[in-house]
N, C-alpha and C positions, 0 to 999 in steps of 0.2 A: 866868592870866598866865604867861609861860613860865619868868618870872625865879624865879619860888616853886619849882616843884618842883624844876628844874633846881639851881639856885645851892642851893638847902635839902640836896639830897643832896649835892653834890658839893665845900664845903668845910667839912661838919664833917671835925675832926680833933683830934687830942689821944691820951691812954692809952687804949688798948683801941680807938682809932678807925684806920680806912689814910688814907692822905695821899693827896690828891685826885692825879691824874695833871697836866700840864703842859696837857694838851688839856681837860681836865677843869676846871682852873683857869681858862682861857682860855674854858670854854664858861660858867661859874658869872658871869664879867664882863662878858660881852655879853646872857648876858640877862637879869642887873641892869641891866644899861645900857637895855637895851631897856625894860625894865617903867617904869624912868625917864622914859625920852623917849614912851612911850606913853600913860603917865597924864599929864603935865602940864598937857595939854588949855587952852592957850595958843594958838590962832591953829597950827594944826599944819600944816607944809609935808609934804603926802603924797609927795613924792620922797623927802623924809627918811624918813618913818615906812618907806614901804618898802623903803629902802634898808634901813634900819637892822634892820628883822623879818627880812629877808634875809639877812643876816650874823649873826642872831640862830640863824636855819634851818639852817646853813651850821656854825655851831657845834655846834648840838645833834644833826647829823648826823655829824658829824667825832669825838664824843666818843661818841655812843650804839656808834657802829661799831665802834671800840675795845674798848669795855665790853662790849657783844654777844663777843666773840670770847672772855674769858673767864667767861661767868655761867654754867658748869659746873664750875667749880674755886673760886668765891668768890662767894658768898653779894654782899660790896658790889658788884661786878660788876652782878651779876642787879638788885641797886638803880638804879645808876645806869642801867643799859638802860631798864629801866621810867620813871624818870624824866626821863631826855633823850629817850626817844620820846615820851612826852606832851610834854614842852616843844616839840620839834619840832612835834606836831600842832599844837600852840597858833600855834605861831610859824606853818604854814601856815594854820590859821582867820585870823589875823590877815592875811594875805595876800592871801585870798578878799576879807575883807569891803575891803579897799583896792583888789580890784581888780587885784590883779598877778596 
């Protein structure tokens, strides 16, 4: 699910933790959102669902990109890369199997 690794890395925060970035916070809510609307498994409208995995992808591409650029100067950097490119990947498996 894309929501776990993504949202899991990107807002812990507290003592001793960095404060998630603005794109980083915005990528940690969509794909909460997403893992939301993807389990409910309620009569599911696949416009939505792809919509929504799409904006999901879109995130976790927007936020990985950023992170990527400093994961040679900081260690959570190099975290969050890893974990918004897996959620990215998810976000595209989930794509695949809908078909977009």
């Amino acid at each position: 699910m894309p929501a776990r690794s993504a949202a899991g890395a990107r807002t812990r925060s507290g003592p001793g933790r960095p404060h998630a970035s603005p794109l980083g916070r915005d990528c940690a809510a969509v794909t909460a959102a997403t893992r939301r609307v993807l389990t409910r498994g309620n009569s599911p409208d696949p416009a939505l669902l792809t919509a929504q995995a799409q904006a999901c992808l879109i995130a976790c591409r927007r936020s990985h990109d950023l992170c990527e650029q400093h994961t040679r100067q900081r260690t959570r950097c190099r975290l969050c890369a890893d974990a918004t490119g897996r959620a990215a990947d998810a976000c595209r498996e989930v794509l695949a199997v809908l078909g977009s």
